[in-house]
SESESE-511224 format. One record per residue (C-alpha): residue number from 1; residue in one letter; chain; y, x, z. Coordinates in steps of 0.001 Angstrom, whole numbers, plus 500000, padded with zeros to 6 digits. Each point is the difference from the previous one (the first is absolute). Layout:
     k   r   c        Y        X        Z
   NUM   A   A        Y        X        Z
...
# end
This chain:
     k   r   c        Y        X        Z
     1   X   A   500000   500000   500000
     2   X   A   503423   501059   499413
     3   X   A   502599   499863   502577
     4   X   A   503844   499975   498548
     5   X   A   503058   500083   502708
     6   X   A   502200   497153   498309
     7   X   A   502945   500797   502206
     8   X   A   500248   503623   498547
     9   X   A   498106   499280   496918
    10   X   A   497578   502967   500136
    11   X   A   495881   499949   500064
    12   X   A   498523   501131   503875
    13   X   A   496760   500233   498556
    14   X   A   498131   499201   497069
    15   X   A   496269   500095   501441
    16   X   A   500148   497768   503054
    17   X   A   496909   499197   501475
    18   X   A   499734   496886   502477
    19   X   A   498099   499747   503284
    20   X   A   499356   496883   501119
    21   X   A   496712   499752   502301
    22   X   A   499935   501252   503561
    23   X   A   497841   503239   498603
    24   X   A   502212   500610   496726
    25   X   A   502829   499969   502356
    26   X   A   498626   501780   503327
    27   X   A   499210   503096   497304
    28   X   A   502818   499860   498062
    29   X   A   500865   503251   498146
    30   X   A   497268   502119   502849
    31   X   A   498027   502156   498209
    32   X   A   502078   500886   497196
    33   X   A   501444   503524   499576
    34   X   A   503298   498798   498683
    35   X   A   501646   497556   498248
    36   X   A   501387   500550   496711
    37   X   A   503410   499201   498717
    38   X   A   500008   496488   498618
    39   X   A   496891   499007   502849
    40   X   A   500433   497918   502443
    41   X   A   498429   497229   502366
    42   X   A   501181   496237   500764
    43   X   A   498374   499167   503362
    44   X   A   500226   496404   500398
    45   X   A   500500   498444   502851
    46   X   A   501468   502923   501878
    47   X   A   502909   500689   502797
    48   X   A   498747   503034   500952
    49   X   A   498287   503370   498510
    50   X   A   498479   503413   500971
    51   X   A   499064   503323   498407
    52   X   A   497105   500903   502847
    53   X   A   497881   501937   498068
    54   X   A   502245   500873   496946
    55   X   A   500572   503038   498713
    56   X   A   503462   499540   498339
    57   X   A   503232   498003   500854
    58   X   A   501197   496412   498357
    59   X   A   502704   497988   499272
    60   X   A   499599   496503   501510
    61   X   A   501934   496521   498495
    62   X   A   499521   497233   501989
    63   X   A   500737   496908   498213
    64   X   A   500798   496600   500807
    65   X   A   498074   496592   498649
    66   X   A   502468   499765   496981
    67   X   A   500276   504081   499180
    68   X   A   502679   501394   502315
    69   X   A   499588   503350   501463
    70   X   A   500594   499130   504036
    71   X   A   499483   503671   500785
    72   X   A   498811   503187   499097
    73   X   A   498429   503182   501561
    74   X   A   500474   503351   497456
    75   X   A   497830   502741   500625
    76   X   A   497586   498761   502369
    77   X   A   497996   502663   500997
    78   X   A   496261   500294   500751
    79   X   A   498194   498748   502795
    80   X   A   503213   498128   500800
    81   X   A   500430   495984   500905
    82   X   A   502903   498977   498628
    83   X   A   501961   496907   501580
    84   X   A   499651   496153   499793
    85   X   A   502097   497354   497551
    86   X   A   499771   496838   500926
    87   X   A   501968   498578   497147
    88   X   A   497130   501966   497583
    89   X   A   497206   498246   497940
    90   X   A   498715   503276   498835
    91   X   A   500480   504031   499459
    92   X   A   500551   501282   496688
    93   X   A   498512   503542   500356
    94   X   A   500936   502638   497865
    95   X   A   500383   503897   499731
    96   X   A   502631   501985   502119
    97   X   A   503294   499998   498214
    98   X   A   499534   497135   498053
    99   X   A   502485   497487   501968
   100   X   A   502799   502606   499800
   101   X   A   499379   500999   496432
   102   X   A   500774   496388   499447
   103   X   A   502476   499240   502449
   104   X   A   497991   497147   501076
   105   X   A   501037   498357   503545
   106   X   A   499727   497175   502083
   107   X   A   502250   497349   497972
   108   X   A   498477   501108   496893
   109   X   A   497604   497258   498695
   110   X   A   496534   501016   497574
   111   X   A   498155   498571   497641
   112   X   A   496296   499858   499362
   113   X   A   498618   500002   496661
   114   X   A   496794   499269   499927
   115   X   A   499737   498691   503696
   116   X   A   502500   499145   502430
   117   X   A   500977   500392   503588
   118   X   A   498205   496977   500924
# end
């Protein structure tokens, strides 16, 4: 799935992957090496995320029902918990540097293609 920033008009990712079940989302990215430019991971629902067990730090989104980033964490580190949104629906994980690359920030509203925040 493709995930486009429609407030800055710029792609976040163009090979989003979805986790939906309490497995697909308990793992998340755990076991991977990296993440590559472009990769990233829409854990749905989600208020909350951690890197126990990672090897490399991420850039979280946390989104909203209707798309709106309601806070970020940049650079979270490994083995790390990072804090709690309650206004989030899910986490839009994606590799370190990505949100300021973009300039994406809470405010900014994104756009699923291919799937949706939902």
């Amino acid at each position: 799935m493709r995930v486009v920033n429609r407030t800055r008009e710029i792609v976040l990712g163009d090979r989003v992957r979805t986790a939906r079940t309490f497995l697909s989302r308990l793992v998340g990215l755990l076991g991977t090496s990296a993440i590559a430019e472009g990769e990233g991971l829409w854990i749905v629902p989600c208020r909350s995320v951690h890197t126990l067990g990672m090897r490399y730090p991420i850039d979280v989104a946390f989104l909203d029902a209707r798309g709106v980033v309601v806070g970020t964490l940049e650079g979270l580190p490994p083995n790390r918990v990072g804090r709690v949104f309650r206004k989030a629906r899910g986490a839009l994980e994606l590799r370190a540097g990505t949100l300021a690359a973009t300039g994406t920030a809470p405010g900014d509203r994104l756009e699923f293609e291919g799937g949706g925040p939902a």
